[in-house]
N, C-alpha and C positions, 0 to 999 in steps of 0.2 A: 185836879181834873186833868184827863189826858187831852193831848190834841184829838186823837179818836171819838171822844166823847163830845169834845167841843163844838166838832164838822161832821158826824155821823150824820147828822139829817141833812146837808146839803147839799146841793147836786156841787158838779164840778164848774160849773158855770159859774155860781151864787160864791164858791169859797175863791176860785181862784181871779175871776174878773169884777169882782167887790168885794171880799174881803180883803186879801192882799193888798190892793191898792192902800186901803182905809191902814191898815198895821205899815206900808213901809210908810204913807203921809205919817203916821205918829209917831215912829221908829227914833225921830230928832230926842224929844223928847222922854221917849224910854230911854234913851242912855245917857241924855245927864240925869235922870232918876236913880237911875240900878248904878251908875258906877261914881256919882260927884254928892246926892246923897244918902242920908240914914237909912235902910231899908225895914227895919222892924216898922216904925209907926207905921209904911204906906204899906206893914201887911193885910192890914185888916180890911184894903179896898180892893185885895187881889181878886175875892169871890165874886164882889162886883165887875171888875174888868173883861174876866173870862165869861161870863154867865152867858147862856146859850138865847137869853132875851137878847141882852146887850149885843151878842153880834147880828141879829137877825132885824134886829134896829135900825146897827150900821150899814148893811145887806142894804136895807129900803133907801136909805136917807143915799149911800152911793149909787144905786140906780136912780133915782129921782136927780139929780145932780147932771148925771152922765147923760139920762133922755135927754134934760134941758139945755147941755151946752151940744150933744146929739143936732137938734132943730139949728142951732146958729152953722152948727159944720155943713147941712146939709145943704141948706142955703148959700151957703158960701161956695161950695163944690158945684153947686149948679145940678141937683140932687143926687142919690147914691150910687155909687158904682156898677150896682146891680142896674139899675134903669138906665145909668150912662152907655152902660156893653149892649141895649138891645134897641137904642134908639139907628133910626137911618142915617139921619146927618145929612142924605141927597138921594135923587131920584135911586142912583146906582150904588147903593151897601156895598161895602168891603162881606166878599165870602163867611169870612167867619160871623159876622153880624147875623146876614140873611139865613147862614146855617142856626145857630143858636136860635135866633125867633120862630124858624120853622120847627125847633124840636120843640119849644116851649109851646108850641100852637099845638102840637100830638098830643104832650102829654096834657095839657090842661081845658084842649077845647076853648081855650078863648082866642079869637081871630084879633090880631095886633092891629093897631092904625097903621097907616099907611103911610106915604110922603108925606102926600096931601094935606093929610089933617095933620100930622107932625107938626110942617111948618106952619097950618093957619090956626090950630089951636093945640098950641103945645104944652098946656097943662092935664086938659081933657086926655090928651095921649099917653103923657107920662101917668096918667091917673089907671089906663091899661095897663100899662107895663107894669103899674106897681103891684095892680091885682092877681095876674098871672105870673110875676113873681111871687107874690104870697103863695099862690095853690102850689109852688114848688117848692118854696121852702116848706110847706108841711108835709108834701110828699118826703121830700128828703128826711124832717123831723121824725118820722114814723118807720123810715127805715136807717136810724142813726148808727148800729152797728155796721151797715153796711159802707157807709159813707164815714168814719172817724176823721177824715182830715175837712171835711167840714164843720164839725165840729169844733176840732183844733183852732181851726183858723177864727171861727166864731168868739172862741172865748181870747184868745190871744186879740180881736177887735173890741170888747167888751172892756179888754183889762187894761188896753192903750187908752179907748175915750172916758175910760173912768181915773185913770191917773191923771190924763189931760184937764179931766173937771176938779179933780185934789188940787190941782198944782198951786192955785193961791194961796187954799190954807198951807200946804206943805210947805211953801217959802217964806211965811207970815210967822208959822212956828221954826222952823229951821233961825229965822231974824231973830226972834226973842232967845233961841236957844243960843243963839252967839251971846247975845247982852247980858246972857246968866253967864254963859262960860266969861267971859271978861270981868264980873264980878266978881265971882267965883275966884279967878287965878290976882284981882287982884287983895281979897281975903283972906284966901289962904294958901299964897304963893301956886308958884307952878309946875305942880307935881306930874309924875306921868298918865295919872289918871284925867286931869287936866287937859294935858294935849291930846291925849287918846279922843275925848271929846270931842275938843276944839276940832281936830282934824276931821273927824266924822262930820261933823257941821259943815265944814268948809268942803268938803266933796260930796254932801247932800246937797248941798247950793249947785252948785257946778254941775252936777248930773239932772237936774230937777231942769235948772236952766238952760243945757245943753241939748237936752235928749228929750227930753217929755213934752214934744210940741206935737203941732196941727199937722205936719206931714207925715208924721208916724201914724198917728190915727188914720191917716188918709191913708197908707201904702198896709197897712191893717185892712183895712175897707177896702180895696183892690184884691188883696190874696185871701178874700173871705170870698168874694165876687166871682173872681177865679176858680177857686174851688167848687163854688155851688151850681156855675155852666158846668165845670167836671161831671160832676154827678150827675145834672141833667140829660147828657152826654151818655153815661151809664144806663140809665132808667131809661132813654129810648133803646136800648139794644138788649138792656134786661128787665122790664117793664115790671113791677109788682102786679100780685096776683088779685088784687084787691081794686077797685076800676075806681081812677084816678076822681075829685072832687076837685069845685073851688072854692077857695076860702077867701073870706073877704074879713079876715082875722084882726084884732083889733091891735095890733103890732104897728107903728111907724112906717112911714115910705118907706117903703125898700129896706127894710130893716132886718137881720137874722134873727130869728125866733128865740133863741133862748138869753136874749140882752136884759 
């Protein structure tokens, strides 16, 4: 089966911000398979591995993962980026704040809270903000050729907090994958296929460790945010011909539409 066949029905979203993530977490393990052992016997599970169920499986099982640990980031953030750029913060807004809520107020028709209710009920506010960020991100969703580095940036956010959500199994198998390599070389000596391994293992730990934290997903989540005022920015000065709705879409706080 080609790669072609395997991903034909999936958008770019679904292959590259869940499945990717789910094949590099397993990655430890294909390669002490393919290169430490026998590869006839585990042909016969190959039509299993690739099957176009089995990935659309993993698809669910890595979004369901990435929502879940999703809620603990947002929280911790003090909710999304998107809602963090349009809050006041004080009587007197930084320009680009009071610019940006005034264009989101054109295009969507929803009038924003104000100080006021900001600071005396700042859930109820941020619960605005999230809704008229929803009516933009689907305005943007609808004109997505026109907008591609929203897009970009969307899945490039998708593909950090779903690595972010692998990251335990990937270093739980990455672990067992060392205790096989050391069995392994201490069985049947230490060949170059052996360290070939070992080494791979040992800089899946270190990059998994190093790099696949909470602040990438966070500076993901910023240049997603960034992007989608861009466009908002756009769409006031080149407005679609089609008269703007709001959505009150069943998407996450603050959340990009195709996660």
């Amino acid at each position: 089966m080609k790669a072609g066949d395997l991903f034909g029905d999936m958008d770019a979203y679904t292959r590259k911000a869940r499945i990717y993530p789910a094949l590099i977490a397993a990655l430890p393990v294909a390669v002490f398979v393919l290169l430490l052992l026998p590869t006839k016997p585990l042909m016969a599970l190959a039509p299993l591995t690739v099957s176009v169920g089995l990935m659309f499986l993993v698809s669910n099982v890595v979004r369901h993962m990435g929502k879940r640990l999703e809620s603990k980031l947002v929280a911790s953030w003090d909710g999304m980026p998107t809602t963090e750029m349009l809050r006041l913060g004080s009587r007197t807004p930084a320009p680009a704040v009071a610019g940006r809520r005034k264009m989101l107020e054109t295009v969507t028709g929803t009038r924003l809270p104000n100080w006021k209710l900001e600071s005396d009920r700042r859930d109820a506010a941020d619960e605005v903000l999230v809704t008229a960020t929803r009516s933009l991100i689907s305005m943007v969703r609808r004109r997505t050729e026109e907008f591609p580095l929203v897009q970009a940036e969307n899945i490039a956010y998708g593909y950090a907090r779903n690595m972010l959500a692998l990251k335990p199994i990937a270093l739980i198998a990455l672990s067992i994958c060392l205790v096989a390599d050391s069995l392994y070389y201490w069985r049947s000596g230490g060949s170059m296929e052996v360290w070939v391994v070992l080494s791979i293992h040992i800089i899946g730990i270190a990059l998994w460790s190093s790099f696949v934290r909470r602040w990438w997903v966070r500076q993901a989540a910023i240049a997603y945010a960034d992007r989608l005022f861009e466009a908002l920015d756009q769409i006031v000065r080149l407005p679609d011909t089609s008269a703007p709705h709001q959505s009150k879409g069943s998407g996450e706080v603050g959340a990009p539409p195709w996660s």
